[in-house]
C-alpha positions as CSV (number, residue, x, y, z in Angstrom):
1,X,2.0,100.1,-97.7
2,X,4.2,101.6,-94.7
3,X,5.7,105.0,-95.3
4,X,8.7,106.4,-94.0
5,X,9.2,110.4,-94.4
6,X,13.3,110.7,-95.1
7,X,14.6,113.9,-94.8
8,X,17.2,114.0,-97.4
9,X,20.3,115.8,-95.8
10,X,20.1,113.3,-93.2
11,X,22.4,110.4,-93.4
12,X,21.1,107.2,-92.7
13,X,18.5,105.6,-93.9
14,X,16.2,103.5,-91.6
15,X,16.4,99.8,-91.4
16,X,12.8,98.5,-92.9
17,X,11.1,95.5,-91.0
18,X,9.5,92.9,-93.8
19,X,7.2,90.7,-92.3
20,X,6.7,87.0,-94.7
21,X,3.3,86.5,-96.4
22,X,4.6,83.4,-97.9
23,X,6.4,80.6,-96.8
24,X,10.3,80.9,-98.0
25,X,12.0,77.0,-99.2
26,X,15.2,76.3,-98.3
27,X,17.5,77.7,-101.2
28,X,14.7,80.1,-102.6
29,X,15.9,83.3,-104.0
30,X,14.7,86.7,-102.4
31,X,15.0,90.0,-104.0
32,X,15.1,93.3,-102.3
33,X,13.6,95.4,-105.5
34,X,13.8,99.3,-106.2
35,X,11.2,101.2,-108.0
36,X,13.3,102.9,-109.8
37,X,16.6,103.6,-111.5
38,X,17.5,106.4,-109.3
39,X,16.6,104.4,-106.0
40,X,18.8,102.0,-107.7
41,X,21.9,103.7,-108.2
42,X,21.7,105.5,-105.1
43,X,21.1,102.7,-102.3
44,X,22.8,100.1,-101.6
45,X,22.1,96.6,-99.1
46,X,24.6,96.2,-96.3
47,X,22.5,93.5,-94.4
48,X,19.5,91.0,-94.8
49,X,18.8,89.7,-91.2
50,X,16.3,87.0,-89.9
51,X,14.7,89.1,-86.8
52,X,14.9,87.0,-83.7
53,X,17.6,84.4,-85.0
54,X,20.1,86.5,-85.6
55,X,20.3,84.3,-89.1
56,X,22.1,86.7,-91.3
57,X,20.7,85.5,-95.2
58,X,23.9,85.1,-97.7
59,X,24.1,87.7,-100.3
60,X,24.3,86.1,-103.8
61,X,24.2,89.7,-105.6
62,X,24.3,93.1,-104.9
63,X,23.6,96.1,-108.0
64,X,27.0,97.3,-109.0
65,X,27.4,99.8,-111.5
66,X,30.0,98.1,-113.6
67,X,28.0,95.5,-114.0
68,X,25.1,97.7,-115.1
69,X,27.4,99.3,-117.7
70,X,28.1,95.7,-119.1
71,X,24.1,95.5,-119.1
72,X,21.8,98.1,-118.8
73,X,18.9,96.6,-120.3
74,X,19.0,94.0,-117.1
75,X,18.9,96.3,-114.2
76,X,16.2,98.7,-116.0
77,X,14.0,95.4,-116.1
78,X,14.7,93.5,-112.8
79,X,15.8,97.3,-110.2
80,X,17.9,94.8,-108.2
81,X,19.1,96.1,-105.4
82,X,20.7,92.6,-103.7
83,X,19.2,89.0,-104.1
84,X,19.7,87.2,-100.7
85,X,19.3,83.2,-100.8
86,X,18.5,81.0,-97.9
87,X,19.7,78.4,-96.0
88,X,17.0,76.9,-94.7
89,X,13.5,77.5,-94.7
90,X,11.2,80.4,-93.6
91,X,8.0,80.3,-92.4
92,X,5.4,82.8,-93.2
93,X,5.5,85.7,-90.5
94,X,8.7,85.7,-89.8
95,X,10.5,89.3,-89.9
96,X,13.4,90.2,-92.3
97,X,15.4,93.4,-91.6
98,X,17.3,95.1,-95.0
99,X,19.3,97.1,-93.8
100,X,20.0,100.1,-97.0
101,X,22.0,103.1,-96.9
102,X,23.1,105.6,-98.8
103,X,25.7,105.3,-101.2
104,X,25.2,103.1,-104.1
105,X,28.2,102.9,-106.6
106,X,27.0,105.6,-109.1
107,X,26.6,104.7,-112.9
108,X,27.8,108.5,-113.4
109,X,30.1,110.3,-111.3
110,X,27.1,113.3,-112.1
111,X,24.7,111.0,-110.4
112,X,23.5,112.2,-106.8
113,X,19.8,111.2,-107.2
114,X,19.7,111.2,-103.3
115,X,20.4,114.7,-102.5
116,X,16.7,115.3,-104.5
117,X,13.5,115.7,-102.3
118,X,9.8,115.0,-103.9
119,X,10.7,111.9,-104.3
120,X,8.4,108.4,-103.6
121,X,10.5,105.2,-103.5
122,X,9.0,101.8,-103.0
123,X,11.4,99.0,-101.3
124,X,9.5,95.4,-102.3
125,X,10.4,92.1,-101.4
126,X,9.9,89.3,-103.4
127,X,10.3,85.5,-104.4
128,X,12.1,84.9,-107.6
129,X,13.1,81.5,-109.4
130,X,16.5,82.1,-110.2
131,X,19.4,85.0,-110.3
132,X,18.6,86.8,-113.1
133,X,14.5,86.4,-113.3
134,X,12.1,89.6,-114.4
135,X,9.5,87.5,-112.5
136,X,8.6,88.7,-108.9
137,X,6.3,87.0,-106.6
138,X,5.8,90.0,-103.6
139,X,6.5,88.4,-100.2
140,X,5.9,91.3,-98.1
141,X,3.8,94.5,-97.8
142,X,6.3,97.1,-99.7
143,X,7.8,100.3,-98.1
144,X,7.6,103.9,-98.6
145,X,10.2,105.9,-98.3
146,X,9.4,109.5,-98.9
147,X,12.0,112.0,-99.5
148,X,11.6,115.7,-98.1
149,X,13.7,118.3,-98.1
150,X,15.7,119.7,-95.1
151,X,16.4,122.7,-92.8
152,X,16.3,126.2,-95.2
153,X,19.7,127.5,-95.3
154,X,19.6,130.1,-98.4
155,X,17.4,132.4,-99.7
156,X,16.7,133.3,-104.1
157,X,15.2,135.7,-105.2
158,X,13.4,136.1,-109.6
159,X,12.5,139.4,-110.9
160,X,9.9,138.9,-113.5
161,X,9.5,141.1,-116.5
162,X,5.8,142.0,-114.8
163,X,7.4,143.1,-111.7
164,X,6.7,140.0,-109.4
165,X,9.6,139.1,-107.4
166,X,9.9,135.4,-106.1
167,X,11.4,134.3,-102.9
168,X,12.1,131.0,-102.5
169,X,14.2,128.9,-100.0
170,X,16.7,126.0,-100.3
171,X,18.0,123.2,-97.9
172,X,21.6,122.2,-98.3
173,X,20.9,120.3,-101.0
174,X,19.6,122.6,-103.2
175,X,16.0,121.6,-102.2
176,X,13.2,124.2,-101.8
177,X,12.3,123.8,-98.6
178,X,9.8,125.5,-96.8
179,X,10.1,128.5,-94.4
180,X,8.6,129.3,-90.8
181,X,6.4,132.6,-91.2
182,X,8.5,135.4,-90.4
183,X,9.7,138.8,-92.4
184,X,11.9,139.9,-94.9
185,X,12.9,143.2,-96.4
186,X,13.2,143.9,-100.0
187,X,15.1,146.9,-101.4
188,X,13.9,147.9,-104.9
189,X,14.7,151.4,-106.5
190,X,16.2,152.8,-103.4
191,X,12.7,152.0,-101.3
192,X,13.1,149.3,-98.8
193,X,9.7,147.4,-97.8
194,X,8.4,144.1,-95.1
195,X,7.1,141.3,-96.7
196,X,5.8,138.5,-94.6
197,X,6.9,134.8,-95.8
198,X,4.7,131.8,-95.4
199,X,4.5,127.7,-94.7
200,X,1.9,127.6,-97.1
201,X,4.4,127.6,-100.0
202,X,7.9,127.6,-100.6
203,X,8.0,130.7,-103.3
204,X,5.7,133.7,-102.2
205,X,5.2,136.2,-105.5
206,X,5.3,140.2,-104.4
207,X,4.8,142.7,-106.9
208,X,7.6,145.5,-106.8
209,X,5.8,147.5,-109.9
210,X,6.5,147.2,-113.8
211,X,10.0,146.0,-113.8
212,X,12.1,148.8,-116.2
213,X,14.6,148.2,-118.2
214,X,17.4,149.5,-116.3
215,X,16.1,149.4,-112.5
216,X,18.8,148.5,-110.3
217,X,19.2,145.3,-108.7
218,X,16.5,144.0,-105.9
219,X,18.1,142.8,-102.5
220,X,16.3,140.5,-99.7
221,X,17.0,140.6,-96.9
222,X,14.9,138.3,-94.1
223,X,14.7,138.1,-90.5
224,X,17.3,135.2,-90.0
225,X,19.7,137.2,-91.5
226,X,19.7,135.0,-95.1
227,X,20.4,137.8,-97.6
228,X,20.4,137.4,-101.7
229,X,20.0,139.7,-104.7
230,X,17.9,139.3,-107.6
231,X,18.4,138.5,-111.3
232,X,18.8,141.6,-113.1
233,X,15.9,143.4,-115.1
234,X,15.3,140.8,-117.4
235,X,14.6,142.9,-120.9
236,X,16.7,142.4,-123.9
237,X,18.0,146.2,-125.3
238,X,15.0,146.9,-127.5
239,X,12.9,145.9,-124.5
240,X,11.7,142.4,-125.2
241,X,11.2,140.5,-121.9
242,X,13.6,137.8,-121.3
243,X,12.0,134.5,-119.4
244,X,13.9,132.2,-118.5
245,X,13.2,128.0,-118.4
246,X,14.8,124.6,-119.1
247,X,12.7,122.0,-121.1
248,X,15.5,118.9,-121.6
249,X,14.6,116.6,-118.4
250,X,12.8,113.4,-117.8
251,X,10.1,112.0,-115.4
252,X,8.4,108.8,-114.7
253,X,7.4,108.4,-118.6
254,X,11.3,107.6,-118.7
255,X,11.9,104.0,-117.8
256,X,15.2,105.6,-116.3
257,X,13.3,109.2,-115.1
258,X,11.8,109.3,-111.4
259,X,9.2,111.6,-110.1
260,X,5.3,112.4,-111.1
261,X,5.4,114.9,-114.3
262,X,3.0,116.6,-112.2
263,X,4.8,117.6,-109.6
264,X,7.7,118.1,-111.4
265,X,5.5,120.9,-113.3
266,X,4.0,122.3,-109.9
267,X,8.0,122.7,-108.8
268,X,8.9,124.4,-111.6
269,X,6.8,127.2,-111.8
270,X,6.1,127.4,-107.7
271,X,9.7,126.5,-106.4
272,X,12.1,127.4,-108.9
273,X,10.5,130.2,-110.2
274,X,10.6,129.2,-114.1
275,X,8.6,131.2,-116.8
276,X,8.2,127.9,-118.7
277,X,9.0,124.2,-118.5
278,X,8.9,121.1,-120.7
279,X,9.9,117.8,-120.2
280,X,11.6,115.8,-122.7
281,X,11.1,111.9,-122.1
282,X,12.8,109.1,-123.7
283,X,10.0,108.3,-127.0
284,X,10.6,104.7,-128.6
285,X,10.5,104.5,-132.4
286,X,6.7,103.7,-131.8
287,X,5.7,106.8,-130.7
288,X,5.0,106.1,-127.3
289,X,6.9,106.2,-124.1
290,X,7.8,103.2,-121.7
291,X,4.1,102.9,-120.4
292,X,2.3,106.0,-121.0
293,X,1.4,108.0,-124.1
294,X,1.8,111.4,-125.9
295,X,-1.5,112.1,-125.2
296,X,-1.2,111.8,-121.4
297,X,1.6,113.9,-121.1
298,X,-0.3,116.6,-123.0
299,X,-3.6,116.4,-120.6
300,X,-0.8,116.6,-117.9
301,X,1.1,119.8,-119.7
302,X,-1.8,121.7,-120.5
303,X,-3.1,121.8,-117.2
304,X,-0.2,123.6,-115.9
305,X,-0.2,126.3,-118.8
306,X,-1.3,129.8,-117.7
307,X,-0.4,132.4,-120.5
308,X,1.7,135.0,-119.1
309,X,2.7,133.0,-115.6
310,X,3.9,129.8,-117.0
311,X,4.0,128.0,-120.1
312,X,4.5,124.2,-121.0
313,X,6.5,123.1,-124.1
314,X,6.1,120.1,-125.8
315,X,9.0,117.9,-126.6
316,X,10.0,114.6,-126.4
317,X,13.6,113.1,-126.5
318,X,13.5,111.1,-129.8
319,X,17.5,109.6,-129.5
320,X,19.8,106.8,-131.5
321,X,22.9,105.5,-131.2
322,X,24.5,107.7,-133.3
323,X,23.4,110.9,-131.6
324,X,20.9,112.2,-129.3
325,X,18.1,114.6,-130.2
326,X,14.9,116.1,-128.7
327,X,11.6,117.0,-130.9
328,X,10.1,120.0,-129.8
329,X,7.0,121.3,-131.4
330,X,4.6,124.7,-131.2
331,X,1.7,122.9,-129.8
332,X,0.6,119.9,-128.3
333,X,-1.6,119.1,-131.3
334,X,1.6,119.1,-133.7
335,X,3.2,116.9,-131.8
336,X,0.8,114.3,-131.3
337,X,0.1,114.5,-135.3
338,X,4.1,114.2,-135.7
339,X,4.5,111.4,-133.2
340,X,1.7,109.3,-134.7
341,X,3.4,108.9,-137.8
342,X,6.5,107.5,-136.4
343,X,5.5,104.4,-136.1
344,X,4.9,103.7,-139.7
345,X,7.2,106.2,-141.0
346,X,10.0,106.5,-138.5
347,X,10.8,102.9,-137.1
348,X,11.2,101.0,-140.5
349,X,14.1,103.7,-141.3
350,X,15.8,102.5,-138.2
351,X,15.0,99.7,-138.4
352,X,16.8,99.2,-142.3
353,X,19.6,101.7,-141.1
354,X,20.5,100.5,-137.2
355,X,23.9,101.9,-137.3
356,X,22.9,105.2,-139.1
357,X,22.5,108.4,-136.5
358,X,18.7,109.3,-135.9
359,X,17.7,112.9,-136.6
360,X,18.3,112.5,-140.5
361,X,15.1,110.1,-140.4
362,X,13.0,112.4,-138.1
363,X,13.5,115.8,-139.9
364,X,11.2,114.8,-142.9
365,X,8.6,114.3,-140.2
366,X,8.9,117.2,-138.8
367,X,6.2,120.3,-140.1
368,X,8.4,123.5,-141.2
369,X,8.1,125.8,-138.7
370,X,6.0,124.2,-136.3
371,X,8.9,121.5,-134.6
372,X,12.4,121.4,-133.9
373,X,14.8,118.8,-133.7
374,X,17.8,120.0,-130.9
375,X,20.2,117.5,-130.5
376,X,22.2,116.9,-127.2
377,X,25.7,115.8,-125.6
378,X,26.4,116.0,-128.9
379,X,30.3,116.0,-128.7
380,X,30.3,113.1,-126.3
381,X,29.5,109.1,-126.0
382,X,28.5,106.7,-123.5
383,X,32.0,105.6,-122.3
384,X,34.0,109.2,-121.7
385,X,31.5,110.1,-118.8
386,X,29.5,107.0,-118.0
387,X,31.8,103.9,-119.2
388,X,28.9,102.3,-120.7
389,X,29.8,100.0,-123.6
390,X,28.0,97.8,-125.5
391,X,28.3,94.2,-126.4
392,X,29.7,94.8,-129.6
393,X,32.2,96.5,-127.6
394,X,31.3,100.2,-129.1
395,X,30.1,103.0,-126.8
396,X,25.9,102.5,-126.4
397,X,25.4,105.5,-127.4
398,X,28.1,107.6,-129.4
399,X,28.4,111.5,-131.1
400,X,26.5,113.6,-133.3
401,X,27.6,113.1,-136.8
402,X,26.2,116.6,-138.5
403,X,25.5,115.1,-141.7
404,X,26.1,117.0,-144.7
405,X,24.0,118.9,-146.4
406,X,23.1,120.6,-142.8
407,X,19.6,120.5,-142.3
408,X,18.5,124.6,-142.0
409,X,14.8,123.6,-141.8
410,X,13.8,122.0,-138.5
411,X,17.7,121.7,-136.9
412,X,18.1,125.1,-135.7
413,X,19.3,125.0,-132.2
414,X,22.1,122.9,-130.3
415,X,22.1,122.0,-126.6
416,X,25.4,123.2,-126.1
417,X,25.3,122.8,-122.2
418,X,23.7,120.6,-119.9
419,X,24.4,118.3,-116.5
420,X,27.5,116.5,-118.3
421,X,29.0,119.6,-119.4
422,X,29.9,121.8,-122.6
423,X,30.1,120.9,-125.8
424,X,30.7,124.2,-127.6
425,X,34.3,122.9,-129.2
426,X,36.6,119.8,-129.6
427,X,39.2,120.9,-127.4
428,X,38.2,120.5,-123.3
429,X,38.5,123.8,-121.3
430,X,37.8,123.5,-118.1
431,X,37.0,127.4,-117.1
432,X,33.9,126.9,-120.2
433,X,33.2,123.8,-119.3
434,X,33.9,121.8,-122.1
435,X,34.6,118.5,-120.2
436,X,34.7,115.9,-123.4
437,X,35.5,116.3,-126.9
438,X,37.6,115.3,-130.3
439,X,34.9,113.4,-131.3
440,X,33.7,116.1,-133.7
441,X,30.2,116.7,-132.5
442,X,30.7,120.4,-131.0
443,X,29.0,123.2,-131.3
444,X,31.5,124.7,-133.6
445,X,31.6,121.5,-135.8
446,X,27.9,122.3,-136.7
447,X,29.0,125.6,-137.5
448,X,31.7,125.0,-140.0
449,X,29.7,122.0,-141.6
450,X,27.1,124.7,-142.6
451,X,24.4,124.3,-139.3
452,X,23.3,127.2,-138.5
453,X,22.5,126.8,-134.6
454,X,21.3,128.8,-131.7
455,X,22.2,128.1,-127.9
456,X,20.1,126.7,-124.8
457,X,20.8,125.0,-122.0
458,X,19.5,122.0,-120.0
459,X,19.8,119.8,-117.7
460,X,19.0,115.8,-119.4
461,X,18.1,115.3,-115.6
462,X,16.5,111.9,-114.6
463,X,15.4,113.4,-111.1
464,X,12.5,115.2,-112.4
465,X,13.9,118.3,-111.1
466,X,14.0,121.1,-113.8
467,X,17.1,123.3,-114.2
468,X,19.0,121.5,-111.0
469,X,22.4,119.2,-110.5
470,X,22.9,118.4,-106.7
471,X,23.0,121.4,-105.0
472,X,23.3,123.6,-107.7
473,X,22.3,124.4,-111.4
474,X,23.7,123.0,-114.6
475,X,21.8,124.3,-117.6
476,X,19.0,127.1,-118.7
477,X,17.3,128.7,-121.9
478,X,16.6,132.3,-122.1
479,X,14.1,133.6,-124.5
480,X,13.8,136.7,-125.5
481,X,9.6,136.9,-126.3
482,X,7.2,139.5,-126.5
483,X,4.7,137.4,-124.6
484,X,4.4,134.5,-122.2
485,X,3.0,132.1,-124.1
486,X,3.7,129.1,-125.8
487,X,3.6,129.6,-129.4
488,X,5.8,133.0,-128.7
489,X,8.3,131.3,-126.8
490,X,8.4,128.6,-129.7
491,X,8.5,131.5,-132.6
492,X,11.2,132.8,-130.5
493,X,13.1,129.8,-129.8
494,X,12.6,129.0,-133.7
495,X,14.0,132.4,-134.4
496,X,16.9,131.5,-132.5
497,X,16.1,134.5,-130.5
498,X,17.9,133.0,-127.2
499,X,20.8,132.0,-125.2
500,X,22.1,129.5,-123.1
501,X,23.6,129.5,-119.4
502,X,25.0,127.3,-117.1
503,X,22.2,127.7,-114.8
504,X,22.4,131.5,-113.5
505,X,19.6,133.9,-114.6
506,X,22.0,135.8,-116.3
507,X,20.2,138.7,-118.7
508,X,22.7,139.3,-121.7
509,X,22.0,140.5,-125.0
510,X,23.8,141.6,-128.5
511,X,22.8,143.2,-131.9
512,X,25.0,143.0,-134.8
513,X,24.0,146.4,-136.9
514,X,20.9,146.5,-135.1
515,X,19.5,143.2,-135.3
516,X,18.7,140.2,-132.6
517,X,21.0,137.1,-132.1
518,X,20.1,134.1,-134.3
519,X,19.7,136.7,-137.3
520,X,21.4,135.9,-141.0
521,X,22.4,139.5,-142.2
522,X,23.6,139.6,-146.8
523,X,26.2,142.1,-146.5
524,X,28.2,143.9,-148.9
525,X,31.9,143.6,-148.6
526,X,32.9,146.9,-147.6
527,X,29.4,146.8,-145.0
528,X,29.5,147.6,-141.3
529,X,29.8,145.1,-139.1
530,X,29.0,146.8,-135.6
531,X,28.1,144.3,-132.4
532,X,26.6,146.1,-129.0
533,X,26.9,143.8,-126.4
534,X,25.4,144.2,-123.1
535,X,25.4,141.4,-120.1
536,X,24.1,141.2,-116.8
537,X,25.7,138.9,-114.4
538,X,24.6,137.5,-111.0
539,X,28.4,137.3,-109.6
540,X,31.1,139.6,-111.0
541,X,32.2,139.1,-114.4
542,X,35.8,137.5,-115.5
543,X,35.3,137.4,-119.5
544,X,33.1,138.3,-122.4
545,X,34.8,137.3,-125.8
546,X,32.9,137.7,-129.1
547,X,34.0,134.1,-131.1
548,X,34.1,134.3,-134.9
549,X,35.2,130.6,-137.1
550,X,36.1,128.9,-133.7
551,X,38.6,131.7,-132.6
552,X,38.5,134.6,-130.0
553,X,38.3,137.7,-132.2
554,X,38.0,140.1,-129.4
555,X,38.0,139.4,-125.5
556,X,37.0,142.5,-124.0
557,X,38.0,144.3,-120.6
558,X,35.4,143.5,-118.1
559,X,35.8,145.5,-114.9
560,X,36.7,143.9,-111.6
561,X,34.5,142.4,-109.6
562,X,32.0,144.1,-112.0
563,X,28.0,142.6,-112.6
564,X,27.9,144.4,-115.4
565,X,29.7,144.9,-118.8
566,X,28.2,146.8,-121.9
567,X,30.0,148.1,-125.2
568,X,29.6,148.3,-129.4
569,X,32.8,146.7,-131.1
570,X,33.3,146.9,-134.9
571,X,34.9,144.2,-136.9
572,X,36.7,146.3,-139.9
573,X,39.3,143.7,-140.8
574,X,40.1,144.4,-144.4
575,X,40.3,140.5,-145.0
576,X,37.0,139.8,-143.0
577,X,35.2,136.6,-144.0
578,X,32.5,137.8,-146.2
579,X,30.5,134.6,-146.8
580,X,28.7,132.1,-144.6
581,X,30.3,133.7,-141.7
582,X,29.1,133.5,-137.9
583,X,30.1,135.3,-135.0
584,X,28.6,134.7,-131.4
585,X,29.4,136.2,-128.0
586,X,30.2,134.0,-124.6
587,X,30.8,135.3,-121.0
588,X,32.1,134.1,-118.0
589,X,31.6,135.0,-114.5
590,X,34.2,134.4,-111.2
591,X,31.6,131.4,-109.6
592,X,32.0,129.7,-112.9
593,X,28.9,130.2,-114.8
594,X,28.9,131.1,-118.0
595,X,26.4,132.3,-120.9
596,X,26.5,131.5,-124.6
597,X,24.6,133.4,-126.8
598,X,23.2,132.7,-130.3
599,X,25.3,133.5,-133.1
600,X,24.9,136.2,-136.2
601,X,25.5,134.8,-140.1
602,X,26.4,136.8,-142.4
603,X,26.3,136.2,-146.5
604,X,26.8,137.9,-149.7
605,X,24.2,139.2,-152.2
606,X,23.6,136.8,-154.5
């Protein structure tokens, strides 16, 4: 196989030279195949020439993404990029030049799978029998193309509860990219220090001490004059660190994902600087995934899991028709023991039931506990974003349905931001988000149909690129833990003990008479109700609101152009809602990202 390196802020993509190994008939039908779904929708062919003739080959078909709306389930099998026929025939040797480039009609308007690096693509040639055959006869050694990243053009900075600080650089792109060795000065508690950066990895760790509490802001500055400032201390207010990580995106165990799981894992806790990381690929009713197995992707996982550095979750996105969901579990063995059962347990409810939403037949699977069921997108189908339809003319995939009795067992925690937006309400509000809605999936539906959900954030990223959309960030989990590790993060996360952002490290925190968010409090009428809310932007804040049954209840004075924001509020409304009542703050900042924390619930004595 040839190789071409691609750098991926540049342009133009090279003309690739296939030379015949076969002899081509006259009227024989040649494919120009992708290897995956994202090379798919992100190339397109201009040009299939005869070299030396100057023959130019009729194209009978070229991918187009309204077509792959119509049928999916085609394109995922065949990766057609454009089927040339011929004229006349070809003898073996001869050279054909496809001309690709960039810009591929997208499925999504979210897509931009070329602006990612790490990438391995494989352009194939190939004889087929006719238009629409999944048979492929290889007529030509395949290409390479590899995708790196560019030039650096902007410096990050993490502050890790142990003190480490993590300086990494992007490309334009939002690619870490490495930088040539040279300086940089970090100021931390008034004391400003050199640190020498390195080729030898994109993110170089430095220890500035035991991170406090309340230490002020880290800023970098290096020798080309890139400046940032760090994430604030990242400590909830009784101390508990806060790490930060995003475990809703898919690799190549996806028939749709792209991109090795292992390197995928190596970028998220060397690149992007993530205290933990899971992926979450698409899991048929058998219990396996397109061509690989649970098992695999727990060899891979564990490999990368280094108690109080980084930590792997397991999870697997486990989705119907009627509402996607992801399974995540406390340990690797729980969910291979859950995932073996669905087979015989699982697919024959489906199966009986096809037009019946899906988490209803996983949650008596899962072990109290030790799994979670999180569903996704949930206020949202397959035609408001994507225009995917089916044959029956319905969206292919459609809305969360929040049956009723609400499940307060396993379904504990709601996605409620990700690459295709928000879906805390019905109603779309552009400065939260919310891009979709009146389907009655939202956040706030759970709520009032008795759910009692916490917040995180991810991605649902095909690109294999954790925490990332384009050149910037579009969904993140913080848990507040007291250790690294991944049954604590999981206790945590099944505590509801964490928050969701749009993709900044924002630290935020709030107590409602003392206790952590994702707490149920019984209450006596007359009982205090006292919040202390504290948050820590990365750009000036706009808006912190505490919501209560769907409405804003108080939207506090933030201070201009203000990081910070900290205050205790009371809610001593005679007429309060006294039973099965939640509450939960959301902030805004001026660049547009936003937090959402986990809510409070409050009941009566029995």
């Amino acid at each position: 196989m040839q190789t071409i390196p691609l750098t991926v802020t540049v342009a133009e993509v090279p003309t690739l030279r296939f030379t015949l190994t076969d002899d081509i008939p006259a009227g024989g039908f040649l494919r120009v195949r992708a290897s995956s779904v994202q090379m798919l929708m992100s190339l397109s062919v201009s040009e299939i020439r005869v070299e030396g003739d100057n023959a130019t080959l009729p194209i009978v078909h070229r991918f187009a993404a309204a077509e792959m709306r119509r049928d999916w389930s085609w394109h995922i099998r065949t990766l057609s990029l454009a089927v040339a026929q011929t004229a006349k025939p070809i003898a073996r040797g001869a050279v054909l030049q496809v001309a690709p480039r960039y810009g591929s009609e997208a499925v999504s308007r979210r897509s931009r799978p070329m602006s990612y690096s790490g990438l391995d693509w494989e352009a194939s040639l190939g004889l087929i029998q006719e238009l629409r055959s999944q048979e492929f006869r290889e007529a030509a050694k395949p290409w390479a193309l590899r995708l790196t990243a560019g030039e650096p053009i902007r410096l990050e900075a993490y502050l890790k509860p142990d003190g480490r600080l993590l300086l990494t650089y992007f490309d334009a792109l939002g690619n870490p990219a490495a930088e040539p060795e040279g300086e940089a000065e970090v100021i931390a508690n008034g004391t400003a220090r050199k640190v020498r950066t390195s080729t030898s990895r994109a993110t170089e760790p430095i220890s500035v001490g035991k991170a406090a509490p309340e230490c002020p802001r880290i800023e970098v500055k290096d020798n080309a004059g890139r400046e940032t400032v760090a994430n604030a201390c990242p400590f909830a207010m009784d101390g508990t660190p806060v790490y930060f990580g995003e475990f809703h995106w898919h690799t190549d165990f996806s028939g749709d994902g792209q991109r090795r799981m292992e390197a995928a894992l190596r970028s998220s806790r060397d690149e992007l600087g993530l205290d933990f990381a899971g992926p979450a690929d698409h899991m048929g009713a058998n219990g396996r995934y397109r061509d690989k197995t649970p098992l695999e992707q727990a060899e891979i996982c564990r490999r990368f899991d280094e108690p109080g550095r980084f930590c792997t979750l397991p999870g697997a996105e486990v989705s119907r028709r009627y509402g996607h969901a992801n399974l995540h579990t406390d340990s690797f063995e729980t969910l291979l023991e859950t995932t073996a059962r669905f087979e015989t347990e699982l697919a024959p409810k489906w199966r009986a039931a096809p037009n019946r939403y899906g988490f209803d037949a996983l949650v008596p699977l899962c072990p109290p506990g030790k799994a979670l069921v999180i569903p996704h997108h949930s206020n949202m189908d397959s035609n408001m974003q994507e225009g995917v339809v089916a044959k029956d003319g319905r969206p292919a995939w459609c809305a969360m349905h929040w049956p009723i009795p609400a499940d307060r067992t396993v379904v504990r925690l709601i996605e409620i931001v990700q690459g295709r937006g928000c879906f805390e309400a019905e109603q779309p509000d552009e400065a939260w988000r919310i891009g979709n809605g009146g389907l009655g999936g939202s956040a706030r539906t759970a709520l009032m149909r008795g759910y009692r959900v916490g917040f995180v954030g991810g991605t649902d990223n095909h690109c294999g690129w954790p925490t990332r959309e384009g050149a910037g960030y579009c969904g993140l989990t913080a848990v507040q833990s007291r250790t690294l590790k991944t049954r604590a993060l999981f206790d945590a996360l099944h505590s509801r003990r964490c928050y969701a952002t749009s993709g900044a490290r924002i630290v935020a925190d709030c107590t409602l008479n003392g206790l952590p968010m994702g707490s149920e409090s019984t209450l006596e009428p007359g009982a205090e109700r006292r919040f202390r809310i504290r948050i820590r932007g990365t750009a000036p804040l706009t808006a912190v609101q505490l919501i209560h049954f769907g409405c804003v209840l108080a939207d506090f004075d933030v201070g201009k152009d203000s990081l910070d924001f900290e205050t205790e509020w009371v809610d001593d409304r005679p007429g309060r809602p006294l039973q099965d009542a939640y509450y939960y703050v959301r902030a805004r900042q001026a660049d547009g990202h936003c937090a959402w924390l986990s809510p409070f619930w409050i009941d009566l004595p029995r």
